[in-house]
Every structure is written in C-alpha cells, then in structure tokens.
N, C-alpha and C positions, 0 to 999 in steps of 0.2 A: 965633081958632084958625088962619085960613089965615094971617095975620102970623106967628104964631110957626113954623107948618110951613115959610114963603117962608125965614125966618130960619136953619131947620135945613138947610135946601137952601144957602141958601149959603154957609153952612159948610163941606157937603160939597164945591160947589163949589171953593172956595178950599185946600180939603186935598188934591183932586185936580191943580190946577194947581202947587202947593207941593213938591208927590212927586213931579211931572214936571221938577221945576228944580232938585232936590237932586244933587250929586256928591262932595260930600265929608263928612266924618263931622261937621264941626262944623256940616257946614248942617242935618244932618241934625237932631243933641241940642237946634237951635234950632225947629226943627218940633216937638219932642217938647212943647217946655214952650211952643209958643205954645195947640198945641191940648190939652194933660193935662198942663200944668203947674197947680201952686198957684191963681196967676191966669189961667189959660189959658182956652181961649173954649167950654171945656165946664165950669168950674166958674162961669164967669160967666152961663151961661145959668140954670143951678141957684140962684143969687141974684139975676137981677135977672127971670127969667118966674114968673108968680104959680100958683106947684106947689101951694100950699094949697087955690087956689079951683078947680084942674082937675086930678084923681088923673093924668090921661092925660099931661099933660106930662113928668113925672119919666122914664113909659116912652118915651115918643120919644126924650128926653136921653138913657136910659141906651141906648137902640138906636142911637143914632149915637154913642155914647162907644166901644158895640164894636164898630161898623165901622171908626171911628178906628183903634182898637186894633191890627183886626187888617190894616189897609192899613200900619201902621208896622212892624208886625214883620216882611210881604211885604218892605218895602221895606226893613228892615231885612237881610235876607237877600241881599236884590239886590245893595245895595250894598258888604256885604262881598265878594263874591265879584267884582264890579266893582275893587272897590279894590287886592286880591290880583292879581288881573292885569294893572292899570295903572300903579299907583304902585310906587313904591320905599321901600324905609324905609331911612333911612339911616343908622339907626343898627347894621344886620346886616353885618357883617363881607364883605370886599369878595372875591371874584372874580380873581386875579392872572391876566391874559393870559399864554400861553406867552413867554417870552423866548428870543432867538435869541442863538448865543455865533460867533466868527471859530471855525472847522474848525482843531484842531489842526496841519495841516500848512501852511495859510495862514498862524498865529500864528509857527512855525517858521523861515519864510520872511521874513517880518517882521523878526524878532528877527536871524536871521544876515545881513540885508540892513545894519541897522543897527549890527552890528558892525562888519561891513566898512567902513559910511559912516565911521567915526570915523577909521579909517586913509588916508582916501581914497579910496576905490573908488567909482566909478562904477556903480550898478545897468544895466544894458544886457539888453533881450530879441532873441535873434537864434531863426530859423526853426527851430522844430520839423520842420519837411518843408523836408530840403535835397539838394543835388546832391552828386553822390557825391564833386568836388572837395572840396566845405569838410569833405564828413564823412570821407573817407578819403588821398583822394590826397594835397591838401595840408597833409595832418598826417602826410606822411609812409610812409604807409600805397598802395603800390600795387595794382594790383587783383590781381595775383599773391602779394602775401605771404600768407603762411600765419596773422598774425594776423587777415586776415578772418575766418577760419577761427571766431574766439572771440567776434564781435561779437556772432551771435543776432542778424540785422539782418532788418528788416521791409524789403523791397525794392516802392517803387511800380512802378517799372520798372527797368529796366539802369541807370539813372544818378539815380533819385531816391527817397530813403529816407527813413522812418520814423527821427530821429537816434536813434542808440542809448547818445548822450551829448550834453554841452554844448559840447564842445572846436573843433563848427564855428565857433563865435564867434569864438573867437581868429581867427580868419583874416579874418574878416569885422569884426572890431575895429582890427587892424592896416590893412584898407583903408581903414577911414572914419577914425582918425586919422591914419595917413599917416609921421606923424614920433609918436617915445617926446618924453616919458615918458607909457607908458598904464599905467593903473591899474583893473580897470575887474571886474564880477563877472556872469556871466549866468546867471539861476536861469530854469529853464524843464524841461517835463514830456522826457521820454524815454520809449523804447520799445526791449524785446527781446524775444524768444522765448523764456520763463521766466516759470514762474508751482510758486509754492510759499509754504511759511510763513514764507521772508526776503524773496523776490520775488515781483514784480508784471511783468504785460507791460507795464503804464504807470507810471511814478516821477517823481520829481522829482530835477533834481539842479544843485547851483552850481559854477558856474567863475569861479574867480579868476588873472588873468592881471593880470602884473606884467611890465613892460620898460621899460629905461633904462640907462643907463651904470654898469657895473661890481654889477652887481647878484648876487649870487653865493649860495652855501644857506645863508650865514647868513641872508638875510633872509626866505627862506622858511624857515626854522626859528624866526624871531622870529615873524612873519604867522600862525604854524599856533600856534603858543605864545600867542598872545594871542588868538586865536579860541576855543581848544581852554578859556582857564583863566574865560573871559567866556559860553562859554556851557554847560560842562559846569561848572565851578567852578575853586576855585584852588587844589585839591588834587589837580588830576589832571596828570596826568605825559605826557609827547610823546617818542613814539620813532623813530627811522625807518629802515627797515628797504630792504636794495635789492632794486630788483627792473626788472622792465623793460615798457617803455611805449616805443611807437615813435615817440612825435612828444616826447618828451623824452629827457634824454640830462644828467647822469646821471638814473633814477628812481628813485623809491620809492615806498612802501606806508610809510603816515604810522598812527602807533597809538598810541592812548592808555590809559592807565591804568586798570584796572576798578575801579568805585566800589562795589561790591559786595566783591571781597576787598581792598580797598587795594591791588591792583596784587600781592597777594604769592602767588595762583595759587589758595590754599588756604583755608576757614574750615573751621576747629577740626579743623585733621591730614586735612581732607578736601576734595577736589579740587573748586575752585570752578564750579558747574554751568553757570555765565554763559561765562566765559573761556576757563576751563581751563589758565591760563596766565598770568594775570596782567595782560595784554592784550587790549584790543580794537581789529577793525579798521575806522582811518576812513575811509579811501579813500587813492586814488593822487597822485602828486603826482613836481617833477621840473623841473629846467633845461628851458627851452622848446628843442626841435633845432634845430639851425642851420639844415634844409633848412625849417623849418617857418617862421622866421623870412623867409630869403629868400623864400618863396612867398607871404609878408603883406608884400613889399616892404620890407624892414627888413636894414638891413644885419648882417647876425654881425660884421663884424667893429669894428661900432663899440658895439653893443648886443647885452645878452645880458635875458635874464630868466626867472623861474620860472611855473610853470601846476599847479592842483590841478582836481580834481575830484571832489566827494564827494557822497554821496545825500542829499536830505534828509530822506527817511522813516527813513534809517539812523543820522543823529545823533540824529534825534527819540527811538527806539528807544533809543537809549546814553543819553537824557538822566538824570540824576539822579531817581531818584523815581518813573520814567516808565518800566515794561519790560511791554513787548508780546508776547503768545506769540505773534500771527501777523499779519506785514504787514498783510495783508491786511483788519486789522477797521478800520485808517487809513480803508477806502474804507468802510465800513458806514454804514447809514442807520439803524441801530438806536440811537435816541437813550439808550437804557438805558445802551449802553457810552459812547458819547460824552458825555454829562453829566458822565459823572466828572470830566471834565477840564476 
C-alpha cells in the first residue's frame, strides 16, 4: 500500500510541476491527455494496481483523478485570461494608425511652385521681417505717400516691419542677381491688420518677378494665362483690368472666370452668389516701375519687366471643387473639416 500511495504522490507531483510550465493552449490539451486521456496515467493506474484485491485503491484513484480534474479547469481559466492579454490573434482584423495628409495650403504651394518651375522661375524665400526700404521706399512707395495709408502694416519699430506683401524680394532679387535675365517667384507668409471671413492677419502669398530685354504685357498675359488655365483648369478665362500699384506702372487687377456661372454672372436668370459678375479677383499685377528697377540697380533703360502678386489662401478658395465660407477654417486644427480634403 505505501508503494502504491508513493506512486500517487508522484503523480501529483509531476502534475504540479507540468501546471507551472504551461503557456500556451497546446501545452496545455498535452497535459490534459497525458493525465485523463484514454492512456493517460490515471487510466493506467486503474489497469495496471491490483483494484480487485484492495476496494481502497479505486478511492484513492478516483480522489486524485478530481484533484487532477479540478487543478486543470484552475488552470484552465488562468490561462485563458493569460492568453487574452498577451497574445495576439491574427487572424482579427487590424487596427489602422491615424494617417497624416500635407495641410492644404502647403499642397497649394507646392503645386503653384511647380507651375511656375516648368516656366523657369526660380523658387526664392526673402525675409518676412524687413526694413521699411525693401518694403516700402524702394518699391516706390515714400514714407509720405498716402498709399501707406492702405497697407494695414504691422510696424516693429520706425523702420522695420511685419511685410505686408512679398514685393520686398524683388529688390532683394535684383541685388543678388545683379544683371537680368531674372526669372524668379517668392512665396512666403504676410501680415496686415485685418481679420474677417476673407482675411487673416497672417496669409500667404507669391511673387513672380520677370526682367529682361524687351519684355512687355504680353508676356505677362501669357505667364498669368498658363498659370490661371494649369491650375484652375482650361476653361477658365483671364481679364485684366486697370488699376494702380505704386511700384508698377502700367497696373492691374488680374481676374478670372467664375467656374460656378461659366463666367456668365448668372445661374438660371439669377445673379450668381459667388461673383456676382461673372468674375473673380486674382490679385494685382503690372510692369515693374522704372524707380523700382533703378533702386535694384538695373538699368530701365536697357531692361523692363513685369511683377504679380497674389494670395495663396485666395486661389486655394477659387480652386475648382474647393469653396470655403471662411478663410479662416484654412488655419483650423479641426481635423473633421480638414479630412475632407
């Protein structure tokens, strides 16, 4: 009898060590059937200990068959709950991480950077915060004229400002090349005193400066005509309209075609809410002034060329497909609206 009790001891033994080494399910269904399988080492003790010649055996067997029993179903429960927290299954459908997209006005930028590349232009960044020469005087603009008056200018001090356009580049484009032919475009943030649902105090906006020999409005009427049909489409139509800019001469107010009424004012006998007119405006534009030339060391009378300037939140706004009720959601962190795009 004590051989057969040592034998059930280490049983339990070996089922104790067996349970502390299991981690996965297949180790586990291998415990199941070494101890309460078919031939497992509690149906073998049942055949091979002499249960006929002592009643008391079969009760020991069957008291360690449910301690077996109920150490696996423990361990059965452990392990589930072990497994749920460690492993993965992979066959459950995956997880997609957030994706990040280029900010519509950086895509913007992009895009009319690469128009302009195919023409030739030179991409150029000149200072957001400049002296009031490149932003005023030598474009023309002295400190008495009355179009200070329209700039809305952020003033650091008496002579250095918050640009309230891109137009100082020109000056500062002409000095570092020295001698035409320049070809060359500066896209970079601005800053006025205005803030509503077309404006912002802070914008973006590009300049394209053209100078060389004989250069005259046709070719800024080709230049805006292939910008205008590349990146609104090529059914939209270029107007140009005069007006005046002090560091150009002659100027205009450059507009294009509304894609909403075809350009024709109206949809269905009634006055288009977008335009009003048939037209939208893209920005200013304009023979470069002769005083503006000489003050970039560039002779007028050997070279002439044109200069534009237009917004870029404000083509973005005109694009096809793409109409904004208010500037202002451009700058929004509200990924709800920005997704859309």
């Amino acid at each position: 009898m004590e051989t057969i009790e040592n034998r059930l001891k280490d049983i339990r033994h070996d089922l104790d060590h067996d349970l502390s080494n299991i981690h996965s399910q297949e180790e586990f269904d291998q415990l199941k059937i070494k101890f309460l399988g078919r031939q497992g080492l509690i149906n073998t003790l049942f055949k091979t200990l002499p249960i006929k010649d002592n009643p008391e055996i079969p009760k020991l067997i069957n008291i360690l068959k449910s301690e077996i029993e109920v150490k696996i179903d423990q361990k059965s429960l452990s392990l589930s709950q072990e497994l749920r927290t460690t492993s993965i299954d992979v066959t459950l459908p995956g997880i997609n991480p957030p994706q990040g997209s280029v900010h519509l006005i950086t895509q913007a930028i992009e895009e009319i950077e690469n128009i302009f590349a195919r023409l030739g232009f030179i991409r150029r960044r000149y200072p957001e915060v400049d002296t009031d020469w490149y932003y005023a005087e030598g474009l023309n603009i002295p400190k008495d004229h009355p179009a200070r008056d329209d700039q809305e200018t952020f003033y650091l001090d008496k002579n250095i400002v918050l640009t309230a356009h891109t137009s100082n580049g020109q000056l500062h484009e002409m000095e570092l090349m020295k001698h035409p032919p320049i070809k060359m475009t500066n896209i970079g943030k601005t800053y006025r005193r205005q803030t509503d649902a077309t404006h912002n105090p802070m914008f973006h906006q590009f300049e394209g400066l053209l100078i060389d020999k004989d250069i005259s409005i046709t070719h800024l009427i080709g230049v805006t005509e292939y910008f205008v049909k590349s990146y609104f489409g090529l059914d939209r139509e270029v107007r140009l309209r005069p007006h005046h800019f002090q560091f150009t001469e002659p100027s205009f107010e450059i507009d294009i075609s509304c894609d909403i009424c075809q350009g024709k004012g109206k949809i269905n006998d009634k006055r288009c809410k977008i335009c009003k007119s048939g037209w939208l405006e893209l920005g200013g534009a304009g023979m470069v002034h002769p005083n503006v030339l000489r003050n970039g060391g560039i002779d007028p009378e050997k070279y002439s060329g044109f200069a534009f300037g237009w917004g870029v939140e404000r083509v973005l706004m005109m694009k096809s497909g793409l109409k904004l009720p208010d500037l202002r959601q451009l700058f929004s962190d509200d990924l709800r609206f920005l997704k859309q795009f």
